[in-house]
Structures are given as structure tokens and as C-alpha cells.
N, C-alpha and C positions, 0 to 999 in steps of 0.2 A: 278643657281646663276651666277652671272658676278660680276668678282671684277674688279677693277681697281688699277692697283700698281703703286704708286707714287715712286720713288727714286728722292730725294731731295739734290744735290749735289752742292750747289751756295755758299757754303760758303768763308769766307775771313780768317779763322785762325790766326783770331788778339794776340789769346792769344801762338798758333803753333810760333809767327813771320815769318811768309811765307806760302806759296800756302798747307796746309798740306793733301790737298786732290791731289795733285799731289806728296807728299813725297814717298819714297819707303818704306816699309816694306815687309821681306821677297825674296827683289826684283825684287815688283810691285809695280805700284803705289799705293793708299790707296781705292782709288775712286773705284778701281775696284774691291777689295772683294766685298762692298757691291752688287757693280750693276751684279757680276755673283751669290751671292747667290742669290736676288731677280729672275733673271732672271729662275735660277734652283729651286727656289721655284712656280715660274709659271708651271715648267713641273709637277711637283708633284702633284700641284693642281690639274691642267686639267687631271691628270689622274683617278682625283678620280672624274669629272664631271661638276669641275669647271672653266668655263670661264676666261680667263685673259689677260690683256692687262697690259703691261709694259710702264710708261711713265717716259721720264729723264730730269729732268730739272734741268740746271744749265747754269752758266754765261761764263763757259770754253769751247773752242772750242775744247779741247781734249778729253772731256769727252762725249761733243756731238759724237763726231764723234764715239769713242770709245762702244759707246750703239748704231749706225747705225748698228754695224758689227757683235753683239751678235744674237743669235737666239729670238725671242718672244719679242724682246725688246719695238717694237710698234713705239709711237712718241720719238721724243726731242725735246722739246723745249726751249729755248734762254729765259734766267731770264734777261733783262736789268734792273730790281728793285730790285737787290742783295743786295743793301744797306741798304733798307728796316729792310732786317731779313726776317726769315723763312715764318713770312706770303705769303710773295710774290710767293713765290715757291707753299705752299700749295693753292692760288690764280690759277696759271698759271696750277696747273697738275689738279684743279679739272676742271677746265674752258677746259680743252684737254680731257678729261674723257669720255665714253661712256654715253651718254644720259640715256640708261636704264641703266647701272651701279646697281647691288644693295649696294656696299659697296664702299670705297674707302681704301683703305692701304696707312700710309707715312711712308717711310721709309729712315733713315740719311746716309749719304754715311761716317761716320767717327768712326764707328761701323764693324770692319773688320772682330772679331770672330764670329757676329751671324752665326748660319747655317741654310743654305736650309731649311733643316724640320723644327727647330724650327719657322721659318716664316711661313709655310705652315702649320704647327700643328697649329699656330696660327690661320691663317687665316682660317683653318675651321670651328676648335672651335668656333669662334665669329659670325661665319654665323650661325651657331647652338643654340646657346647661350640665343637667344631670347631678349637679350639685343641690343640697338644702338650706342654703344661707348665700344668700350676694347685698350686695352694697355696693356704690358708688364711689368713685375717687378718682381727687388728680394731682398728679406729682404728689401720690404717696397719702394724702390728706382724705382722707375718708367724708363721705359725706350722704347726706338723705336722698332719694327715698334709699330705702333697706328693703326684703324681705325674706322672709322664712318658708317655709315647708310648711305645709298641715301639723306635720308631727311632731312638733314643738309647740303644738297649743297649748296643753299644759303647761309647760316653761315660762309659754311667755303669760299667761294667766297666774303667775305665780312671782313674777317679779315684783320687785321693790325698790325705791326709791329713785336718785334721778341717772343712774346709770344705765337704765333703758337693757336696748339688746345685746350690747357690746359684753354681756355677764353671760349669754350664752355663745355667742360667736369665741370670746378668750377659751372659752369651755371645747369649742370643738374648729380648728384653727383651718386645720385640713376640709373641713366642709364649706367653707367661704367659694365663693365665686365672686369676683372684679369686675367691674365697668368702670374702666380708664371713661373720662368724660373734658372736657373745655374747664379751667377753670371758672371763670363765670356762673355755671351751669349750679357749682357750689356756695356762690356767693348768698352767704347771710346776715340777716340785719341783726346784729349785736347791740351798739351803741348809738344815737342819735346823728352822728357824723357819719355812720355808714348809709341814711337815709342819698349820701351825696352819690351820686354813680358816678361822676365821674375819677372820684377819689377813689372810689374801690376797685376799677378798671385799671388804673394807675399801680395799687397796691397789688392786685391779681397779678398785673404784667410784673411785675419786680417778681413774684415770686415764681411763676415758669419762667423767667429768667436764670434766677437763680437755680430751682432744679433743673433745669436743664445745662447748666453749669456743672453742677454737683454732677451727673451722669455721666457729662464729657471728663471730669476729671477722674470718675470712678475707675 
């Protein structure tokens, strides 16, 4: 198998009020948990036989640079259509992607708890699955990485604007595969107050609280 691992890093953080994939958390910037879990979810993969190529696209010349100098990282490529919205990104990393590719992964740079393995669990699972679309989710809330099949490269080289993959997952509902995952695992920086972890641990437990309320009651 060959995947291809998109990290999708072009955003504008309208709702952040500034660059918040350059923010710190922690004492790094934000951009870069995701792009070193991806990248350490690449070793994990290839250890168990699967091929991977790492691609980074975004509109920041920091962040390009920043995935030249990781291990496995593969291309970067320059979003000049960041305006757009997400499609453009998912456009530019499949359009860079490995021709025989069997799969493609996108995964959000604004997402800093996921881990390694969980990306890698993922990404094998879904090779395995027999299914051609999986994503992520907990209690019901959908969330990154995603990916596709080869045979939706057209598709998704064909998207527009900021509704990303979910325009061909709506499209074929039955091909979806799940990975139930930890709350946390979903947790993304939206707003400047989410930069707080311990607020959004607090918020996370309220809500598998609550779905799992909803369940019992179901």
C-alpha cells in the first residue's frame, strides 16, 4: 500500500484574530504539533509496510520551510488560493500526490493533541476496512485526519471552496468508515481561549458527559 499524507496548513484564523497557526502553545508554534505528529505517524506506518510520502501545503513561508527540515516530510507546496478555503489545499496536495497512491490522508494543522498512533491506527485501519472514505469521530462529532481512496482523485481535484471533503462523503454515505477516537484526540484551536488546555479538557469532559447521557437515555 502507498498512502499519501496531506497536512493542510493555509489557514487565515479569522475567527483566532491573527496567524493562529503561527501562535505558540506550549512554546511552539501550533502548525508544528500537527506536521511532527504526521510526520511520526509516517514512521509507524512504514514500519508496519506501509509506504508514505508526506506533503505540506500552506500559504506561510514558515511553515514551508519548517516541513523542508523534518524527516519524511516529502514536498511543500505554496497555497496561492488560501482564500478559497480548504478545497484549494485538498486541490494542491492531491495534484502533488503519488500517481500510484492508494489512499490519500488530509490532515488539519489546528489540531495539536492528536497523536502519532492515533493517525497511524487510523490510517491502517482504513486500508483494511474495505471501505473508500473514513474519518474520525467522537460522540458523534466528526473530525481530522479523513481519507479517500485513489478513485476519488478526480473528485477531490475538483473541489471548491471551504467545504472540503464532506461534498463527496454527503455524496456517497454508505462508503464512509468510523474511527470512534478520545475526545481530546479532536480538540482544535478555534479561538484565542482555546489556546487554554485546561479549559478545553474541561469543555471536552462536559461533552462525553453529555453524549454519554444522551446514549443512556437513548
Amino acid at each position: 500500500m502507498k498512502l499519501s499524507m496531506i497536512y493542510m496548513a493555509s489557514g487565515f484564523g479569522r475567527r483566532f484574530g491573527s496567524n493562529k497557526l503561527l501562535a505558540s502553545l506550549g512554546g511552539r508554534p501550533l502548525y508544528m504539533y500537527g506536521l511532527t505528529a504526521l510526520a511520526e505517524a509516517a514512521v509507524l506506518l512504514q514500519a508496519e509496510g506501509t509506504e508514505c510520502q508526506l506533503i505540506t501545503v500552506s500559504q506561510y513561508a514558515e511553515i514551508l520551510e519548517a516541513a523542508r527540515l523534518l524527516p519524511l516530510t516529502g514536498l511543500t507546496v505554496e497555497n496561492p488560493y488560501s482564500e478559497e478555503g480548504i478545497a484549494a489545499s485538498i486541490r494542491l496536495g492531491t495534484a502533488a500526490a503519488w500517481e500510484d497512491a492508494s489512499a490519500f490522508l488530509y490532515f488539519v494543522a489546528d489540531q495539536p493533541y492528536t497523536e502519532p498512533a492515533v493517525i497511524a491506527a487510523f490510517a491502517s485501519s482504513f486500508l483494511k476496512s474495505g471501505k473508500t472514505i473514513g474519518c474520525t469521530a467522537s460522540n458523534g462529532r466528526r473530525g481530522s485526519p479523513t481519507a479517500f481512496s485513489a478513485c476519488y482523485r478526480q473528485n477531490l481535484m475538483g473541489l471548491k471552496g471551504d467545504k472540503g471533503g464532506r461534498q463527496i462523503m454527503e455524496s456517497r454515505p454508505d462508503e464512509i468508515w468510523i474511527m470512534e477516537t478520545k475526545a481530546d484526540q479532536l480538540w482544535d484551536i478555534d479561538r484565542a481561549e482555546d489556546l487554554d488546555a485546561d479549559k478545553m479538557k474541561k469543555d471536552a469532559d462536559r461533552g462525553r458527559i453529555q453524549g454519554e447521557k444522551e446514549k443512556e437515555d437513548a
